[in-house]
N, C-alpha and C positions, 0 to 999 in steps of 0.2 A: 504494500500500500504506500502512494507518496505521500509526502507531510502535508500536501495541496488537499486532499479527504480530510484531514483533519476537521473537528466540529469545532470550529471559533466565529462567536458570535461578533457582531460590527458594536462597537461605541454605544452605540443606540442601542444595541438588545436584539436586534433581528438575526435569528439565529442563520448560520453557514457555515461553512470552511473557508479554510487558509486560500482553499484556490478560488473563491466569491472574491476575497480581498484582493487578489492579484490578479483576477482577471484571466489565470492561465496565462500573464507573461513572469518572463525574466522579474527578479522584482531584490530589491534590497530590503533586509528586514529589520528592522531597528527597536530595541526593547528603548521604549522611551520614560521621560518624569516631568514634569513642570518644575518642580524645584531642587534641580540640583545645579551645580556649577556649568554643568555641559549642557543645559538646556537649551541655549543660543544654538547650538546644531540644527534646532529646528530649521532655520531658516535656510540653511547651505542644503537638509534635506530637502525643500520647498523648492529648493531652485534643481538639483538633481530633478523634480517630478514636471517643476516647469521646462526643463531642457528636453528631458528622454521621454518623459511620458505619450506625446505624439512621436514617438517613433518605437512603442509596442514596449514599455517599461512600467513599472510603478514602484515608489516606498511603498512600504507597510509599515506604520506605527503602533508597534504593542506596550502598550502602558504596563509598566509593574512599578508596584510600593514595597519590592523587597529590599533596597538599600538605603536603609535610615526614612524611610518611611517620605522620600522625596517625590511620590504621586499618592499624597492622599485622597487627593477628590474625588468625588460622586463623575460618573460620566459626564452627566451633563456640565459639570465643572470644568474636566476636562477638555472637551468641544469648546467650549467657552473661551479659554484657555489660551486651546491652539489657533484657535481661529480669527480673534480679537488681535493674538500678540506677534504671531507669525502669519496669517494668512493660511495657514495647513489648508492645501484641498486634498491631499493624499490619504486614502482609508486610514484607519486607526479601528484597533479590533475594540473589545472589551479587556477590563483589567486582569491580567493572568501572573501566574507566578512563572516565574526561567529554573528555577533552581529548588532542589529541595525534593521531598515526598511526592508535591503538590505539583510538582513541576509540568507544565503542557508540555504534552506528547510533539508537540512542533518543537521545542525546545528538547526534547529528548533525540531527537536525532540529527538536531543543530550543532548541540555542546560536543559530539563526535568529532567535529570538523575542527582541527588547528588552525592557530592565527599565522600573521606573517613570522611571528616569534617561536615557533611552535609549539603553543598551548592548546590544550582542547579542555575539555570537560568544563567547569561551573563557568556561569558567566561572571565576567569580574566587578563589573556595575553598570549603568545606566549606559546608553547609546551605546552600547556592542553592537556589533553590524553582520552581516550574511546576504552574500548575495547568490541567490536560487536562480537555476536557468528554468525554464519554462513547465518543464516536467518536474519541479520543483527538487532537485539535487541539489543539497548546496555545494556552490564552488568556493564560496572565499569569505572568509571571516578575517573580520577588523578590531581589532582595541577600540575599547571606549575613546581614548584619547586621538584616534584617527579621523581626522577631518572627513567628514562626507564625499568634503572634492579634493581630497587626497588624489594625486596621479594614480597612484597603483589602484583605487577605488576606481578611479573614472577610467581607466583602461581597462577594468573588468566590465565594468559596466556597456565600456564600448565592444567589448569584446563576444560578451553576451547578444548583442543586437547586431553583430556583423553577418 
């Protein structure tokens, strides 16, 4: 089964899977927060969905409150949030956990895949990245600290749609 089956519901509540979110394309997946230091990636992720998204792309934004508790809010907080302070048009699922007992099954066979450093298993905090080719296989995993338009991001990215 791909991680794209997966049952993860949109922001909103409307139930689906990971591939509702992505549409069936290429797509980078980003465990997101409103309050932590990295939050500003929003907007670099906003501009990845405004550049690639017309050419068969999408972010996914998965909200989790597992690191120091920096996505408290209610969905509708969240939407609020993204929407007001960054313009997010790019889905954003419901709030899930990465890590742990709890952990979504899309993140269970995310944390398999090594960074550019070669780390795999738990995620390390907020904005970790994955970028999935179409049949949702991830290819390439990012450090939270890795800019959205990092070269080596955006050459996968490009690389993905070529």
């Amino acid at each position: 089964m791909s991680i794209l089956d997966a049952p993860l519901a949109r922001l909103d509540g409307t139930a689906g899977t990971l591939r509702d979110l992505t549409g069936g394309q290429p797509a980078l997946l980003v465990n997101v927060a409103s309050k932590c230091g990295l939050t500003p990636q929003y907007a670099k992720l906003e501009e990845l969905q405004a550049t690639y998204g017309p050419r068969g792309f999408t972010v996914v934004g998965l909200p989790c409150n597992q690191f120091m508790g920096q996505e408290p809010g209610s969905a509708e907080e969240i939407a609020e949030f993204c929407s007001a302070t960054y313009g997010v048009s790019f889905p954003l699922s419901e709030k899930i956990e990465v890590n742990g007992e709890e952990r979504h099954e899309v993140y269970a066979a995310l944390t398999e895949l090594s960074d550019e450093e070669g780390k795999s298993g738990d995620i390390q905090w907020n904005f970790e990245k994955f970028l999935i080719n179409a049949d949702g296989t991830p290819v390439a995993r990012f450090a939270p600290m890795t800019e959205p338009d990092a070269p080596h991001v955006v050459e996968g990215i490009e690389d993905l749609l070529a």
